[in-house]
C-alpha positions in Angstrom: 0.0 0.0 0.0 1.5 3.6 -0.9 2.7 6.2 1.9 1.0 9.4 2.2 3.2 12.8 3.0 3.7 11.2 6.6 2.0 13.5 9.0 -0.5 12.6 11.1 -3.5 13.0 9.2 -7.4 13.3 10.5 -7.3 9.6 8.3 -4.5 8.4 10.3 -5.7 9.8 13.8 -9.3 9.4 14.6 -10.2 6.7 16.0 -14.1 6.2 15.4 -16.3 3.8 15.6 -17.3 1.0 12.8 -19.8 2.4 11.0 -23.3 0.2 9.9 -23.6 -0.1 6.7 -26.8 -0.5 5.0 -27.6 -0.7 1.5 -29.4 2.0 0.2 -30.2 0.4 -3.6 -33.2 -1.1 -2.2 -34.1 -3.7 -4.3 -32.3 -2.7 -7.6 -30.5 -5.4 -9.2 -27.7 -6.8 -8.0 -24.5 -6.1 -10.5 -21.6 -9.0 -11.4 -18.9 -6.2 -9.7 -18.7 -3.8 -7.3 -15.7 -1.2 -7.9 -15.3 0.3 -4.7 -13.2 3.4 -4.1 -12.3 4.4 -0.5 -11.9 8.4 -1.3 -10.0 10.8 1.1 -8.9 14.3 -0.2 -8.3 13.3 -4.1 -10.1 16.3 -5.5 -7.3 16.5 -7.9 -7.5 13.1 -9.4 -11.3 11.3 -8.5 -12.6 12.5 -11.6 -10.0 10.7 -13.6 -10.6 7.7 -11.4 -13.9 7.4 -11.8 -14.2 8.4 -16.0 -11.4 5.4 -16.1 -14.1 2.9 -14.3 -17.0 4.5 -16.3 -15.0 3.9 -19.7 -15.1 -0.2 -18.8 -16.2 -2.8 -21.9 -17.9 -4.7 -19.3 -20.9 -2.7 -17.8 -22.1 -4.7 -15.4 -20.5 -3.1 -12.5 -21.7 -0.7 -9.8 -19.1 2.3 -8.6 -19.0 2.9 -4.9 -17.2 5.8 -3.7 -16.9 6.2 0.1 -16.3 9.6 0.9 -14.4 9.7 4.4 -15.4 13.2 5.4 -13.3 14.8 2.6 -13.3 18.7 3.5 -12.0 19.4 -0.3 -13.7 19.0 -3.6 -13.9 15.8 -3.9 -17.2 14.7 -3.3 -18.7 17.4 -5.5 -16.5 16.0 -8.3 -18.0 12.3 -8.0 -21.8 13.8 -7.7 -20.7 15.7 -11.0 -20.9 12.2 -12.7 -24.4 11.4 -14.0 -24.2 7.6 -14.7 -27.1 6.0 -12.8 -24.1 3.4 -12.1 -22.2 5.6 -9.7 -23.3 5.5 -5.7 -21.3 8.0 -3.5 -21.3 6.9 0.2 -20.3 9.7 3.5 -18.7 8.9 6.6 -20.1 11.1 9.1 -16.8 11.6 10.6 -13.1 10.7 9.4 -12.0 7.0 10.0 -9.0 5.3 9.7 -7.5 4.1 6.3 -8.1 0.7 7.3 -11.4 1.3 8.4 -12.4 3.0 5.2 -11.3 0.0 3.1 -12.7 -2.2 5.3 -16.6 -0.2 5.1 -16.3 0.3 1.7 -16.3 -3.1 0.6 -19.1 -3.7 3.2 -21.0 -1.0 0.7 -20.5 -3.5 -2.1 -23.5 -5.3 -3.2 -21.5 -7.8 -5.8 -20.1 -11.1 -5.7 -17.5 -9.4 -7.2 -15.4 -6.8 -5.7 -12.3 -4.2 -7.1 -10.8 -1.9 -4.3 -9.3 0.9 -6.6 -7.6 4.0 -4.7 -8.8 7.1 -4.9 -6.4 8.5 -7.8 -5.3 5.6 -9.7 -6.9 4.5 -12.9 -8.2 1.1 -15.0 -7.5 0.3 -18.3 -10.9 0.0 -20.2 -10.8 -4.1 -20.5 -10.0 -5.2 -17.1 -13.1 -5.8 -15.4 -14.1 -7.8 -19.0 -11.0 -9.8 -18.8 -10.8 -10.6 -14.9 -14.4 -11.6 -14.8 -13.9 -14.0 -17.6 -10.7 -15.7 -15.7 -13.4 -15.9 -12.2 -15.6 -17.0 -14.5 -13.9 -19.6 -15.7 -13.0 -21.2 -12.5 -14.8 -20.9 -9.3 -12.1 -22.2 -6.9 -10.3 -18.9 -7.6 -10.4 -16.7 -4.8 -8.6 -13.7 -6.3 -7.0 -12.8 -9.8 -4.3 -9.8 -10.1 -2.9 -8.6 -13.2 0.1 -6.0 -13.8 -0.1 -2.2 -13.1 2.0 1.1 -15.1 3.2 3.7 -12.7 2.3 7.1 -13.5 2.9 10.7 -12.7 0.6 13.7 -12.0 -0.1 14.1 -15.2 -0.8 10.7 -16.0 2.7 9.8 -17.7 3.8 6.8 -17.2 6.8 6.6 -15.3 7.4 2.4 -15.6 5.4 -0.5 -17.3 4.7 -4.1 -16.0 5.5 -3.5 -12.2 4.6 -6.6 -10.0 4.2 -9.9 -10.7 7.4 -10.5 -12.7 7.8 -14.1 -11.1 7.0 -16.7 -13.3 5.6 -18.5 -10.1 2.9 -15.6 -9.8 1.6 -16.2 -13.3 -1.5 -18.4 -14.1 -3.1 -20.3 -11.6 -1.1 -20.8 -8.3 -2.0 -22.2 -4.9 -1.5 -20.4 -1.6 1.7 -22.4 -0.9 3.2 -20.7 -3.8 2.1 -17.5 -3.4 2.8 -17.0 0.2 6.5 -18.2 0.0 6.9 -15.7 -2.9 5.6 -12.9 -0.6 8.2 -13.7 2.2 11.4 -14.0 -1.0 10.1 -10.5 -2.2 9.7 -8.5 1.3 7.4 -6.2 -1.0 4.4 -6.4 -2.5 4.6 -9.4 -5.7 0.8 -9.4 -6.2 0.5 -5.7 -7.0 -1.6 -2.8 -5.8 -5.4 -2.6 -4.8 -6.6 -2.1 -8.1 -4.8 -4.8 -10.3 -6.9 -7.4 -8.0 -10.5 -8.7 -8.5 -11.8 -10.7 -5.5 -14.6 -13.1 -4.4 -17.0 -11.4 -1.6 -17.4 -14.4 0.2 -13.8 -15.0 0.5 -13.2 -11.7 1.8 -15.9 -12.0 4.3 -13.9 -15.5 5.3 -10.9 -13.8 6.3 -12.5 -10.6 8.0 -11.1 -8.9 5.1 -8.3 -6.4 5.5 -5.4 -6.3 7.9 -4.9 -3.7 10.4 -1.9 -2.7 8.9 -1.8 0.5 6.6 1.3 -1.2 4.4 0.0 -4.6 4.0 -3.6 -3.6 2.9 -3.3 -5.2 -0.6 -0.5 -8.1 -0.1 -1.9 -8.5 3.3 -5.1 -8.8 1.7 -3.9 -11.0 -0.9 -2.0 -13.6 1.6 -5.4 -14.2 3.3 -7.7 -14.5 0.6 -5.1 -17.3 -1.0 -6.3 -19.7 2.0 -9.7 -19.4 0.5 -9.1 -20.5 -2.6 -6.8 -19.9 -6.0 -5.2 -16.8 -7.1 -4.6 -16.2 -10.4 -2.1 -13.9 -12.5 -2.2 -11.9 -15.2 0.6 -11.0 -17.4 -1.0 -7.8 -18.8 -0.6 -4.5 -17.1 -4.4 -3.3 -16.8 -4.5 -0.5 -14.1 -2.5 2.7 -13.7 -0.6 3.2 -9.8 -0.2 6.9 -9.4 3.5 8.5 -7.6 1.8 11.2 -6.7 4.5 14.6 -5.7 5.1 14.3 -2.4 2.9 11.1 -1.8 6.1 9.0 -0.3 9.0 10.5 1.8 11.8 10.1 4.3 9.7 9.2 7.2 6.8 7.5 5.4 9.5 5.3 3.5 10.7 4.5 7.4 7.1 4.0 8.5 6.4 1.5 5.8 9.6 -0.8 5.8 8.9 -1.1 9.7 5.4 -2.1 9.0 6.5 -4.3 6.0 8.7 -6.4 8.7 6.1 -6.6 11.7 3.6 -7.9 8.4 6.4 -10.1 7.1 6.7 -11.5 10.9 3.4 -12.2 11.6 3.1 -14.0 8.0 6.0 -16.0 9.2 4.3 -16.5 12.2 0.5 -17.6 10.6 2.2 -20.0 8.2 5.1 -21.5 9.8 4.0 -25.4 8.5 4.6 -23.4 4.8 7.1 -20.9 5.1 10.6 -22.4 4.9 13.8 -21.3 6.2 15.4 -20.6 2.7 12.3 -18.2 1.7 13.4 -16.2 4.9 17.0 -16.2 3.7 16.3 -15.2 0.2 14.0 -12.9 1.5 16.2 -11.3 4.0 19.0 -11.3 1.4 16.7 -8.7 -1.0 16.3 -6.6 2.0 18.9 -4.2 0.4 17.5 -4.0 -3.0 13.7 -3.3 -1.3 15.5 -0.7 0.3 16.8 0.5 -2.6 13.5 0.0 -4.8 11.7 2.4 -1.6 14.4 4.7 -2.1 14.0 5.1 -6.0 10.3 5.5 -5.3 10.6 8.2 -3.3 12.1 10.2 -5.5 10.0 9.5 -8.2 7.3 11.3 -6.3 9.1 14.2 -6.3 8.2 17.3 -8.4 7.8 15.7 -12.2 10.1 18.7 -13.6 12.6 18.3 -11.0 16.4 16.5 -12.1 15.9 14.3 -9.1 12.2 12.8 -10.8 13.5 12.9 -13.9 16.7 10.7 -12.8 14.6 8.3 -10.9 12.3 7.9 -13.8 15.2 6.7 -16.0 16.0 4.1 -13.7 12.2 3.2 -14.0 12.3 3.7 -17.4 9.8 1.5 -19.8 11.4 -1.2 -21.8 9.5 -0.8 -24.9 10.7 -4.3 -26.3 8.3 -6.5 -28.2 7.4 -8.0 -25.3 6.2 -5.0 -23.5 4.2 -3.8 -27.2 2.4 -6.9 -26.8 1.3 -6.2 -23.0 1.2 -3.2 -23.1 -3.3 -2.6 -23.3 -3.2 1.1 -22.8 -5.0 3.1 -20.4 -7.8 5.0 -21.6 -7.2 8.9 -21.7 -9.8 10.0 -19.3 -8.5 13.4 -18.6 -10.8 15.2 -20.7 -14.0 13.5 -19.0 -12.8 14.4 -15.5 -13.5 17.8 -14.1 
């Protein structure tokens, strides 16, 4: 999961209650997916987020956007969106990140559900082609696919991030997948929104972790004792290094979540987790370091010598391998306000 600026923000620090959540659809019918989109202060990016759900092949889908007390724009953005598809859902007070992920799937009415953050984006096919691969097998509890990162602007900084084991690709078994999680030390399965899930199977687990770092490879590593996962070779969502979304004391925050997560995977699966995956795993630690490092600066001003230096080292490969994975993001700029 991505750092923020690393204050303390109202997200981070109130404590309040779970919410209920009801369903206010009444007795509408019930969509194949639910792309849910736990929105804090993106004014300058939810409308891109939401035209890049809206421009989907497969339309069977219901958008629900839970507004955690945003004191910006951003709500008035999402209501700005006419499509009888789009559902926008108000904390009454600011919760914590966790918490927000965690009610906003509970406002999902699908048996299929997407967690997309607030400012990243979908490439037009994905819900068509991840349905199809649940469809095709229901002991799959999850399928993930590839993700592009992107600037401010929405250029793309590198192609093809996550997933680049061969172990991750096609159908794998939670075995597999878990001892890759513990060689990597990062995040192999990819963001939030690269990862269509089963409701059921997140209801199983009691969903996401409370740890702000592990929401999506934390979420990942439970929902694999439900059933399959399945992975995607094709980058089909956008992840957005947003200027100043990860710094020096974020980038500190994170790693020492990463290891108490790491720990307490160790810990959960010790009759699966061997002593060489901790060694490999441990033996990365530098280049995860590194890889945090190379982040952060990426997420620096995009016409700054520092970003432009780190996006080299990111640079897309444009071989024929990448032409042929590459799907393309739709440009949704112009539809957003």
């Amino acid at each position: 999961m991505r750092a923020d600026d690393g204050t303390v923000s109202p997200e981070r620090a109130t404590h309040a209650p779970a919410l209920t959540v009801r369903d206010p659809a009444g007795p509408a019918p019930v969509p194949r997916v639910s792309v849910v989109v736990p929105l804090y202060q993106k004014e300058r990016y939810i409308g891109r987020t939401v035209a890049s759900v809206l421009a989907q092949t497969f339309t069977d889908f219901e958008l629900v956007v839970l507004d955690n007390a945003c004191t910006d724009g951003s709500a008035e953005v999402v209501r700005g969106f006419a499509d009888p598809r789009v559902r926008l859902v108000r904390n009454p007070e600011t919760v914590p990140v966790t918490e927000n992920f965690q009610l906003a799937v509970g406002h999902a009415r699908a048996s299929l559900v997407k967690v997309l953050n607030a400012d990243d984006l979908l490439a037009p096919t994905v819900l068509a082609e991840q349905v199809a691969v649940m469809d095709a097998d229901p002991t799959l509890a999850l399928v993930s696919c590839r993700h592009d990162l992107v600037d401010d602007d929405d250029r793309v900084i590198a192609r093809g991030r996550a997933l680049r084991s061969n172990d991750l690709l096609g159908k794998r078994d939670a075995t597999t997948v878990l001892r890759r999680i513990v060689r990597h030390r990062g995040s192999p399965i990819g963001v939030p929104g690269n990862m269509l899930f089963r409701r059921d199977a997140f209801d199983a687990v009691g969903g996401f972790p409370d740890n702000g770092y592990a929401l999506d490879v934390g979420l990942a590593a439970r929902l694999v004792t439900q059933g399959g996962f399945f992975g995607m070779p094709e980058s089909l969502s956008r992840f957005r290094l947003a200027s100043g979304s990860i710094t020096s004391s974020s980038r500190r925050r994170n790693m020492a979540l990463q290891h108490r997560f790491l720990r307490e995977l160790r810990a959960q699966h010790a009759d699966v987790v061997r002593r060489r995956d901790v060694a490999v795993g441990l033996a990365r630690e530098p280049v995860t370091w590194l890889r945090q490092r190379i982040m952060m600066v990426a997420s620096t001003d995009p016409t700054s010598l520092r970003h432009r230096a780190a996006a080299t080292l990111l640079a897309p490969r444009r071989g024929l391998r990448s032409r042929r994975q590459d799907r393309g993001v739709a440009n949704t700029t112009m539809l957003s306000r």
